[in-house]
Steps between C-alpha positions, in 0.01 A plus 500: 500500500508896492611617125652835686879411476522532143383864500750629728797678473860312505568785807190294651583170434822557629389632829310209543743272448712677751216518754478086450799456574541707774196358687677138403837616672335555798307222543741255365606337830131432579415424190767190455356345811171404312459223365587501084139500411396782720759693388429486145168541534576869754767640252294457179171632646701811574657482186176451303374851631757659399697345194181328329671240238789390746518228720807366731558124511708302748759210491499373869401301757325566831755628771744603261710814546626568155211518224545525148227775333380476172373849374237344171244737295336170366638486184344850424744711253312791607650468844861387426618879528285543851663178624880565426494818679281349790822265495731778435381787788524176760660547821785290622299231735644248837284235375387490186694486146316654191476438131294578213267262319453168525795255416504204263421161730803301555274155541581292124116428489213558742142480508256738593179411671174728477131422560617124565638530119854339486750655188894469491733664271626229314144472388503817283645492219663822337580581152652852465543695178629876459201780504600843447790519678375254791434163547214368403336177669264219416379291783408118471373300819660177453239353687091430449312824735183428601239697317373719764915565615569664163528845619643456827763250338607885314478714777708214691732480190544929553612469821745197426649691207583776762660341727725291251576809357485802715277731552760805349577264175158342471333854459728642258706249269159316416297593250161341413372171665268256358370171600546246217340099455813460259814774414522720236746487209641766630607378830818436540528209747314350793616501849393382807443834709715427795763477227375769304701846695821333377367503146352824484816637631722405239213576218504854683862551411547247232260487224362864613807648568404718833883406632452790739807615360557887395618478142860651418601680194263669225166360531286382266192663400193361202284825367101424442286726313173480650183633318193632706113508352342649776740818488417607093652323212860525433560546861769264636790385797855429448594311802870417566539215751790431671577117448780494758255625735353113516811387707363671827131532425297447782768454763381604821742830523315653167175491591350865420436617133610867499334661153693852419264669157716767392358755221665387113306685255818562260839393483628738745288417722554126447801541553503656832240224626736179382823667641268582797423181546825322419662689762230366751530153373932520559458618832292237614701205354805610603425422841195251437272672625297469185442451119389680222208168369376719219413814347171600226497811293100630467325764441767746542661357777790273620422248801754305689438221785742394705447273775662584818551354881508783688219695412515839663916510460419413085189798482725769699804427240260528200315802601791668571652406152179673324566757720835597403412480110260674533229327292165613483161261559700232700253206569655286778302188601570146719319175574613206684534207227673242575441278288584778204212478336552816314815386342375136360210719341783543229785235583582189311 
């Protein structure tokens, strides 16, 4: 696979998205003709060269006129952003209906069969426990493997645990994995994985508290004082983390970490960055469209992240905030993390 997409620009990546598409458009009444196999097989080769990481799946059967596609980056994080606007910038098409990632299975319990290896879901066992913010798993066959199937009976048990849960919630609400002869003490329960999404779902908003929910009233913040050797003794953090924050962390609408350092060398200065930064934080909620996660005051500066849906709408706001301060040595940065990774550095 070429390693070029990456490197380019989002201008570029965007025009070849829009080149895709319109090369699909045009041959979509010739192209639903085929039968499902060779169309899969022409759409992805052309979408290999020039989206590497993204692949289009199809729900259908030969001869039919209405497909369902499946837009998947393989469970690769790294892609998610590339693949919702690949989704996003689509065209309206005759034949074909569109979505993004792939969908939990609907079947109660299925097996998979690979290299004339038989597994089924209810034959994983799943014990879940919270890690950081996610959910962590522990994975038990419930069944003697053959000695020479042991690492295909994982990289079968991967696959399973994607589609039971979905690609989207598979990739970002679970934390570590391990494969276990007998459960932790820290595992909460075991369940059978074609019974496990239910489970996870209510541990999600339950027990971790991620009820998607934007939180209303004064939120709740915890202050940390952190202390760091590598910087010279004496230096240190105080990070201020925005508990209420945990309600909507990592839903699929907040997925970019915007970092705003603003200069906070003395009290003035302080001051201007936190009412800076407050004002951000207000705008944002008010229409959620984003939340102030948490702040740290270093080295002579104030940082705030916020994560935000709309990326380019949240950076244009924020610039032109700092703008109209005016505060000097600005330092505005983003990354896609949608898991929010930067804030359970700190929460809980």
């Amino acid at each position: 696979m070429s390693e070029a997409a990456p490197e380019l620009s989002a201008a570029e990546l965007a025009q070849r998205i829009d080149t895709f598409w319109l090369g699909f458009l045009q041959g979509e009444a010739e192209l639903v003709q085929k039968p499902v196999r060779d169309q899969v097989e022409e759409i992805n080769e052309i979408l290999e060269a020039s989206l590497d990481g993204l692949a289009l799946e199809m729900s259908a059967n030969d001869g039919d006129l209405q497909i369902e596609l499946i837009a998947t980056a393989q469970g690769s994080k790294d892609r998610f952003p590339l693949l919702m606007d690949f989704v996003k910038r689509a065209p309206p098409l005759k034949h074909y209906t569109l979505r993004a990632f792939r969908s939990r299975t609907e079947e109660p319990d299925f097996p998979i069969r690979m290299n004339d290896f038989e597994l089924a879901t209810s034959e994983l066992l799943i014990g879940h426990f919270a890690d950081e913010g996610q959910v962590g798993i522990e994975v038990k066959f419930d069944r003697e493997l053959p000695s020479d199937m042991q690492d295909h009976a994982r990289n079968m048990a991967f696959i399973m645990l994607d589609h039971v849960l979905g690609e989207y919630d598979f990739a970002i609400k679970v934390g570590v994995v391990d494969f276990v002869d007998e459960f932790s003490a820290e595992v909460i329960q075991a369940t059978p994985l074609h019974q496990f999404g239910a489970v996870m779902d209510s541990f999600w908003t339950g027990a971790l508290g991620h009820t998607g929910l934007f939180p209303n009233g004064e939120d709740s913040w915890s202050t940390l004082t952190l202390a760091f050797e590598s910087d010279g003794e004496g230096n240190h953090a105080i990070v201020s983390v925005n508990d209420s924050a945990n309600a909507v962390a990592a839903r699929p609408d907040l997925g970019h970490a915007v970092e705003l350092k603003l200069p906070a060398h003395d009290q003035a200065t302080l001051d201007a960055a936190r009412d800076l930064q407050d004002q951000i934080a207000t705008r944002l909620e008010l229409h959620h469209a984003g939340i102030l996660s948490h702040t740290m005051l270093r080295n002579g500066e104030r940082m705030a992240n916020y994560y935000v849906g709309d990326l380019p709408a949240a950076l244009e706001m924020i610039n032109a905030s700092v703008q109209s301060a005016p505060l000097a040595d600005a330092d505005l940065r983003s990354e896609f993390d949608p898991s929010w990774s930067k804030y359970f550095e700190f929460a809980g």
